[in-house]
C-alpha positions in Angstrom: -189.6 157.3 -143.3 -189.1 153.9 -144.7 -186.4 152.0 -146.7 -187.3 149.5 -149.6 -184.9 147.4 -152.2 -185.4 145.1 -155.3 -182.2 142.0 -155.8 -182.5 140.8 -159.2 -181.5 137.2 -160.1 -178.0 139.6 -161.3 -177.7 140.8 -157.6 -178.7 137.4 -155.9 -176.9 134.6 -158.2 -179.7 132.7 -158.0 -182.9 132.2 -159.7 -184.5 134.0 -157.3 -185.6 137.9 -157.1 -186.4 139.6 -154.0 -188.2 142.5 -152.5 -188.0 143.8 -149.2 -189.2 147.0 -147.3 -189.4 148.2 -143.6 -192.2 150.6 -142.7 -191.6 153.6 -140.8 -194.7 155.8 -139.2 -195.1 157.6 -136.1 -195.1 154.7 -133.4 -198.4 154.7 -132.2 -199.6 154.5 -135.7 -200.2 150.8 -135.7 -200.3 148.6 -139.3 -202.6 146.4 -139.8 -202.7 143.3 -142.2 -205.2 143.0 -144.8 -206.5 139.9 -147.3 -208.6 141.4 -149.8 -210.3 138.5 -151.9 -210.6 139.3 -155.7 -214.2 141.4 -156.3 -216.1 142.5 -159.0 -217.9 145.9 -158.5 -221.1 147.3 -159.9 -221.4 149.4 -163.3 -220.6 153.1 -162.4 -219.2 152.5 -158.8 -217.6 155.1 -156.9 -214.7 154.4 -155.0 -213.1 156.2 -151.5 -210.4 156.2 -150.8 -208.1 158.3 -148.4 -209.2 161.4 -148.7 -211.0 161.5 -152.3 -213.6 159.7 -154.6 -212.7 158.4 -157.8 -214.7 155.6 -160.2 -214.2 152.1 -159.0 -212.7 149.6 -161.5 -215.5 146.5 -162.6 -212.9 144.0 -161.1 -209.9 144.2 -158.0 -207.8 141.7 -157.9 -206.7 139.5 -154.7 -204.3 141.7 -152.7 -202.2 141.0 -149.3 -201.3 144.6 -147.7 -199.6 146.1 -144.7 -201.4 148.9 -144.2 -201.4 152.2 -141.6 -204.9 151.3 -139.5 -206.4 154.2 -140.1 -206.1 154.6 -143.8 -207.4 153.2 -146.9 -203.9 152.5 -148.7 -201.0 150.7 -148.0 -197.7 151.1 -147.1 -196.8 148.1 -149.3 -198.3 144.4 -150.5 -198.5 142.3 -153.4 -201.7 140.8 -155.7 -202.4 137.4 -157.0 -199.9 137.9 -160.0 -197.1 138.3 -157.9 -197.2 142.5 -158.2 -195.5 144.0 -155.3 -194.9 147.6 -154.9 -193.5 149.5 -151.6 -193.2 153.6 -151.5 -191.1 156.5 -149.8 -191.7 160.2 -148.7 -189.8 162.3 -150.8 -189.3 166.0 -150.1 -189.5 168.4 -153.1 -188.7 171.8 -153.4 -192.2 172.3 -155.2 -194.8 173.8 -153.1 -197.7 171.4 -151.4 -201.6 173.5 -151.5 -202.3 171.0 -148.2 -205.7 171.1 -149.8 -206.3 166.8 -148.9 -207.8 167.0 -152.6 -205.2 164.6 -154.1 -204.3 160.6 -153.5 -201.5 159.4 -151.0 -198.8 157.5 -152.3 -200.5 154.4 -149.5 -203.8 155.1 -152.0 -201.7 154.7 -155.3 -200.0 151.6 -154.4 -203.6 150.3 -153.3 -205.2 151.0 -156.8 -202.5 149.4 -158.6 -202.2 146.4 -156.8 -205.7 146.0 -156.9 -205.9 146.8 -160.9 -202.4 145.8 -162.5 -201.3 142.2 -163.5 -197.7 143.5 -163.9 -195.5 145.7 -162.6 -195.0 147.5 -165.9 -199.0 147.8 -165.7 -198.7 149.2 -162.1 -195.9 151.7 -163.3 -197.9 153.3 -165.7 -201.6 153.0 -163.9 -199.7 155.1 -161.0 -198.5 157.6 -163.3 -201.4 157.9 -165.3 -203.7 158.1 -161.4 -200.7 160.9 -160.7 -201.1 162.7 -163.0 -205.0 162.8 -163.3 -205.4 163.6 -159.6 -202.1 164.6 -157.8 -200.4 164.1 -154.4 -201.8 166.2 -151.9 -202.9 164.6 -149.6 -201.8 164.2 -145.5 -199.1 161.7 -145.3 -199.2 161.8 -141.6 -201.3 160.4 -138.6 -201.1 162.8 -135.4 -198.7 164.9 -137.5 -201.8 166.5 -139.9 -198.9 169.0 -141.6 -196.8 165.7 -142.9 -197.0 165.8 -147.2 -194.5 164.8 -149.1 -194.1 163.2 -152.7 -193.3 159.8 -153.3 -190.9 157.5 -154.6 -192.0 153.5 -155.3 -190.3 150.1 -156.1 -193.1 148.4 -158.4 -191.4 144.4 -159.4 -193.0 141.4 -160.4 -191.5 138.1 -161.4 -189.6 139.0 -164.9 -189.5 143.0 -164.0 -188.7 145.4 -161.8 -189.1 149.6 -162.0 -187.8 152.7 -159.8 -190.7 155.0 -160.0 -189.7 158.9 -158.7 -192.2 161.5 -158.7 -192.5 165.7 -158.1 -195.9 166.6 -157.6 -197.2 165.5 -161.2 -193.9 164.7 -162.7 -192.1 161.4 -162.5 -189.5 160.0 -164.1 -189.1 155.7 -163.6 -186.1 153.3 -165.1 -185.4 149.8 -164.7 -183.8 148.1 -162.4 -180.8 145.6 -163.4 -179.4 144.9 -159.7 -179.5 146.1 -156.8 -181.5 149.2 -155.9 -182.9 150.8 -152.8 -185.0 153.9 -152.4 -185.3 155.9 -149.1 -186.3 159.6 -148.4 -185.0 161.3 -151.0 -184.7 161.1 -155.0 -181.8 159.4 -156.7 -182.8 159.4 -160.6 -180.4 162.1 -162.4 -180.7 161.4 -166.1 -180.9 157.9 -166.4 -184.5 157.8 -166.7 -186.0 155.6 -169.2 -189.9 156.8 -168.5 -190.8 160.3 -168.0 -194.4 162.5 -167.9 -195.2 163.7 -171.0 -192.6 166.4 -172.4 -190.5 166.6 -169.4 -187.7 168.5 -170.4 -189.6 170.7 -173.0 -191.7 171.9 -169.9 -188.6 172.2 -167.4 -187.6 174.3 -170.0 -183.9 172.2 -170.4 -182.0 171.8 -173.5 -181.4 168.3 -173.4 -182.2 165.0 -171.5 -178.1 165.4 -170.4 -178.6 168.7 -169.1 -181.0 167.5 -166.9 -181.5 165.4 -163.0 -184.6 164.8 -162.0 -182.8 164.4 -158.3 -180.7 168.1 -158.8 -184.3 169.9 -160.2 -186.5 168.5 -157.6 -185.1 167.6 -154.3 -185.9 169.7 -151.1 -182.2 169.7 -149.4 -182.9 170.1 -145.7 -185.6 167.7 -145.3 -183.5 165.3 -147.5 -180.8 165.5 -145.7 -182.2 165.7 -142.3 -184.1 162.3 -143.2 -180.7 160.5 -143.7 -181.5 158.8 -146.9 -178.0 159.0 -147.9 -177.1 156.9 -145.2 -180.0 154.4 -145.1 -179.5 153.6 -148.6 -175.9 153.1 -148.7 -176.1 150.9 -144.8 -179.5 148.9 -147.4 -176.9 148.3 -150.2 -173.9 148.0 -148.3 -175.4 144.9 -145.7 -177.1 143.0 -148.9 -173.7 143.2 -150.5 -172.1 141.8 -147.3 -174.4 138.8 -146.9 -174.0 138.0 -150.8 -170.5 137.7 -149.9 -170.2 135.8 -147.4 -172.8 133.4 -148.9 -172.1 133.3 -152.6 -175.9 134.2 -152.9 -178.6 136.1 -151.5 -182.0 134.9 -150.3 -185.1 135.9 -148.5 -183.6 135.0 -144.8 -181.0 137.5 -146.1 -182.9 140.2 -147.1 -184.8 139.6 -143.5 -181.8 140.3 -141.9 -180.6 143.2 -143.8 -184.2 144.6 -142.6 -182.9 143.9 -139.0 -180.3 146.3 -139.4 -178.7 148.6 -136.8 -175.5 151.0 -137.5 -173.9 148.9 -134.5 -173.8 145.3 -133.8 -177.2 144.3 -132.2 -175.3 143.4 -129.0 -174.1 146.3 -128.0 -177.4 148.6 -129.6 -179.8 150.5 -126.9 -183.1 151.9 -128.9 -182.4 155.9 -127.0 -178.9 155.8 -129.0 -180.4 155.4 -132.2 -180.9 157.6 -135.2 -182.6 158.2 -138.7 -179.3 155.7 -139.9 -180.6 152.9 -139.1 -182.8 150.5 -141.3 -184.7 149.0 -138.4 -185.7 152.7 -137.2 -186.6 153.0 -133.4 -188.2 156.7 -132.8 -185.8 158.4 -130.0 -188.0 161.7 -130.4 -187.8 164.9 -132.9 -185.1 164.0 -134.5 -186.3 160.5 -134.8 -189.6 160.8 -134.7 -190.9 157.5 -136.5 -190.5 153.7 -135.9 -190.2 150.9 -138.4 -193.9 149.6 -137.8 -194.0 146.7 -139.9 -191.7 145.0 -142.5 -192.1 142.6 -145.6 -190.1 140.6 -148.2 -191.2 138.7 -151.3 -189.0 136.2 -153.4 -190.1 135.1 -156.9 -188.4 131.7 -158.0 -187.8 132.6 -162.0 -186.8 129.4 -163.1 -189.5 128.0 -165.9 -190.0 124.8 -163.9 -191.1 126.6 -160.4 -195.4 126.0 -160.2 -195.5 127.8 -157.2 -192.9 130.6 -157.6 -194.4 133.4 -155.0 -193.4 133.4 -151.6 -194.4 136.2 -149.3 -193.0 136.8 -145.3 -194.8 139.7 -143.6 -194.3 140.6 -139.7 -197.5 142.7 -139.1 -195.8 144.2 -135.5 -193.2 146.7 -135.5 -189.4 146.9 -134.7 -188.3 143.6 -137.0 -185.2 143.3 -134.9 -187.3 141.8 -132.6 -190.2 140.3 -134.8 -191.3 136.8 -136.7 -191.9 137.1 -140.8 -194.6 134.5 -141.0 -195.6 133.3 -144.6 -198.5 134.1 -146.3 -200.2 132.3 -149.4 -202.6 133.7 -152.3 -205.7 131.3 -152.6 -205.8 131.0 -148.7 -209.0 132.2 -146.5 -208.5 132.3 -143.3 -206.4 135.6 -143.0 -209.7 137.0 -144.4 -211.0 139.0 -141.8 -208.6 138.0 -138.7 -209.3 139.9 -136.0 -205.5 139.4 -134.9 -204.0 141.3 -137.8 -206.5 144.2 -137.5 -204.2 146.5 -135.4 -207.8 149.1 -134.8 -208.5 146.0 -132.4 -208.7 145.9 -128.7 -205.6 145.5 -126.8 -205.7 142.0 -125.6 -206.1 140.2 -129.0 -204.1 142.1 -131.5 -201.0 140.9 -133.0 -199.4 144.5 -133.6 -200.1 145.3 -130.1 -199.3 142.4 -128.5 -195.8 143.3 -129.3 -196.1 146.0 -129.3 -196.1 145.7 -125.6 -192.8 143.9 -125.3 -191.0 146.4 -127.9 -191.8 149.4 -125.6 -190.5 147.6 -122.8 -187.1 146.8 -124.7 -186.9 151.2 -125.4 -185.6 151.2 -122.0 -183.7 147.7 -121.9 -183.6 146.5 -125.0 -180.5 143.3 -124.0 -182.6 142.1 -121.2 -185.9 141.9 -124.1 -183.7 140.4 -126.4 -182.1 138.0 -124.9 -185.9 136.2 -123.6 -188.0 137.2 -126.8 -185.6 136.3 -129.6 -184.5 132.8 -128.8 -188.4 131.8 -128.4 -188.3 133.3 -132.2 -185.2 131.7 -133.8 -187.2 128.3 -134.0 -190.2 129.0 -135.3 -188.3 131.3 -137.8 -185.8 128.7 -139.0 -189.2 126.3 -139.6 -190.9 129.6 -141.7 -188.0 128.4 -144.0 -187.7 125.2 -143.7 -191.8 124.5 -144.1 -192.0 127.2 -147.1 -189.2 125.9 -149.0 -191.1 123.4 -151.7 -194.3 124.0 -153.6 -197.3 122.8 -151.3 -200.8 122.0 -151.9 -203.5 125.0 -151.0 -204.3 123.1 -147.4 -200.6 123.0 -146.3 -200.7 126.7 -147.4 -203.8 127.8 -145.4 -202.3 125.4 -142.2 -199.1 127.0 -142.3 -199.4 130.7 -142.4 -202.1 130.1 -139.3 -199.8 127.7 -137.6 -197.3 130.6 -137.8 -199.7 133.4 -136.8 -201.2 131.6 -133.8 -197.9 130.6 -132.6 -196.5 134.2 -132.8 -199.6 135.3 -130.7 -198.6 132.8 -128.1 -195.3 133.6 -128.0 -196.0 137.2 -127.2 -198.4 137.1 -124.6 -195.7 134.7 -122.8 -192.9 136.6 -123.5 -194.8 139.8 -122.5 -195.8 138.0 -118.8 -192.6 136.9 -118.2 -191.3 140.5 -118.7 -193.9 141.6 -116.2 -193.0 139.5 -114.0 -189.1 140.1 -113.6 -189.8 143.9 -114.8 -187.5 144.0 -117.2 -188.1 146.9 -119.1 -189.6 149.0 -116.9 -187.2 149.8 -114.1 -184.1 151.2 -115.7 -184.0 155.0 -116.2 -183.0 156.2 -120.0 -181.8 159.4 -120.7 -184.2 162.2 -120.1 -185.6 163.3 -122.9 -186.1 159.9 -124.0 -188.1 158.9 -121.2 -190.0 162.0 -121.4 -190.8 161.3 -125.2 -192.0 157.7 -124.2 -193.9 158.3 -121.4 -196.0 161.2 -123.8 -196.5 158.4 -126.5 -197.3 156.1 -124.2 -200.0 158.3 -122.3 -201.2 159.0 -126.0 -203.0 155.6 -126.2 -205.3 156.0 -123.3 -206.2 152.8 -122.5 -203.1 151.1 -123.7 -200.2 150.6 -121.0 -197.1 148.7 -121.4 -195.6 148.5 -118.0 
């Protein structure tokens, strides 16, 4: 489950246009983060990817990603020309094979970051992948019966698309706003891109006789994923922010990731639900986490040299995380054994926190209220430092800067919490303890008290 919106400069007054996205997988599915320098491949190539082969392009382009470990695609990122794209599970009422003989929606956003220098290039490179080779493919990590459809935000600096799709049909529009996609489809029969003959294959008389959302959506799964709620609390916060503010910017957006259906002070991760955008998995009915979180702003005015600015957390639960820059052009992310989350305990940045979120499941205020205020400072000079155009060495000191200092920040938080065991001696409700103390046995090697 995940939640992901595009402002436009109409939404955010500003010259500014911004994405954002929160990442939600089963929780011991760590992300990691990937640089991927630009590459030029060899005539005839054969690329793998998930769980299929297809022909490798002569030339991928530079791409940032937050990525599930264990896959090959991403959950969301953004290339050297400022593409950014971010998907959602959807849940159709057409029928999945389960074959693994198709590309996962992580796998489609992957290929078109790596091949598209727009987003209207990336719109139709998906569709033209979706079509060509389908969607079935395992969504999942432990849970190997998890497919679903997908559903994609694709936006670059002048543009910005809703992309919707049912098996090999999609439908994609525009987007003028404000819009935000969660776990279920929303295009009726606004669509300004379809698949080939649509309608004349649905059999309907007329594009107003027809939604894409009414034809194709799976009603119990929909509903049980609360997308309904999600993307009105998504909407609803934003709008809040702009105003109060008289504009909305990326420490915004950040925030509106943050969000609980109750105030943060009185919130306790074992009373929370599939309504919240900063999920925290309580068991079956919430049975994912947000694992990682990221937000892009594109300055539009014509003067702005160095319009791309991109804030990633690379741990999970952003309530309680840092969104550290990161700069195209740069090296040393290339590679970092920190932001590999397949890594060994001691020396992973997912993980590392990873540590101190599991000990705020059980008491979350008494986590909070050490880890965040070490956090505020270092977040409030993300902002600060980011704020002007600077030269490619500031860039590749910064995002380091920010990275190591989040590292250190963890491991001292996390040994202070051991020390006063907070987070390990008060008793949650039942099944909740039960549900963490499974996924917490899952790891093996990994403990967290």
């Amino acid at each position: 489950m995940c939640d992901t919106s595009l402002a436009t400069e109409k939404f955010t007054k500003t010259q500014k246009r911004i994405f954002a996205k929160n990442s939600d997988r089963e929780p011991n599915e760590a992300q990691s983060i990937l640089h991927v320098p630009r590459m030029e491949h060899p005539k005839n190539s054969i690329l793998k990817t998930t769980y299929i082969e297809i022909p490798q392009t002569s030339t991928t382009f530079e791409i940032f990603l937050s990525k599930p470990f264990h896959m090959w695609g991403a959950e969301m990122g953004v290339n050297e020309f400022g593409v950014c794209i971010g998907n959602e599970a959807v849940f159709t009422n057409l029928k999945i094979s389960k074959m693994n003989n198709g590309l996962t929606g992580m796998d489609l956003i992957r290929l078109a970051l790596e091949r598209s220098k727009t987003a209207k290039d990336a719109l139709f490179l998906i569709t033209e992948l979706l079509e060509k080779y389908g969607q079935d493919a395992c969504g999942g990590y432990q849970n190997k019966t998890f497919f679903y459809h997908n559903s994609f935000i694709i936006a670059d600096r002048t543009d910005g698309y809703v992309l919707e799709t049912a098996d090999r049909y999609w439908v994609a529009k525009k987007i003028d706003s404000f819009y935000a996609i969660s776990n279920g489809l929303t295009i009726e029969s606004d669509f300004e891109y379809s698949s080939t003959n649509l309608i004349e294959k649905l059999k309907y008389k007329s594009k107003k006789d027809f939604s894409f959302k009414d034809c194709f959506s799976d009603t119990f799964y929909t509903y049980m994923s609360h997308c309904k709620d999600r993307r009105h609390l998504h909407k609803a916060t934003a709008e809040q922010y702009l105003n109060t503010h008289t504009s909305y910017n990326s420490k915004q957006a950040i925030e509106t990731l943050k969000t609980h259906p109750i105030d943060s002070d009185e919130f306790e991760p074992n009373h929370s639900s599939m309504k919240s955008l900063c999920l925290h998995a309580t068991g079956p009915t919430t049975p994912n986490q947000t694992n990682g979180s990221l937000v892009v702003e594109w300055d539009t005015s014509e003067t702005n040299q160095d319009p791309l600015r991109v804030y990633y957390t690379g741990t999970s639960t952003p309530c309680l995380s840092l969104f550290k820059p990161f700069f195209f052009g740069t090296k040393n992310l290339i590679n970092a054994s920190s932001l590999d989350s397949s890594g060994t305990y001691s020396d992973t940045l997912w993980w590392l926190h990873e540590s101190i979120a599991r000990k705020s499941n059980f008491d979350y205020q008494g986590v909070r209220s050490i880890l965040v205020p070490s956090l505020v400072g270092l977040q409030e000079s993300v902002f600060s430092l980011t704020n002007e155009s600077l030269p490619m060495q500031k860039k590749e000191d910064l995002q380091w800067h920010f990275l190591k200092d989040h590292v250190n920040v963890l491991k001292q938080i996390d040994d202070e919490l051991l020390a006063s065991k907070i987070g390990s001696s008060r008793w949650q409700n039942p099944l909740f303890q039960i549900y963490w103390s499974g996924q917490n046995s899952n790891l093996g090697f990994r403990t967290f008290n």
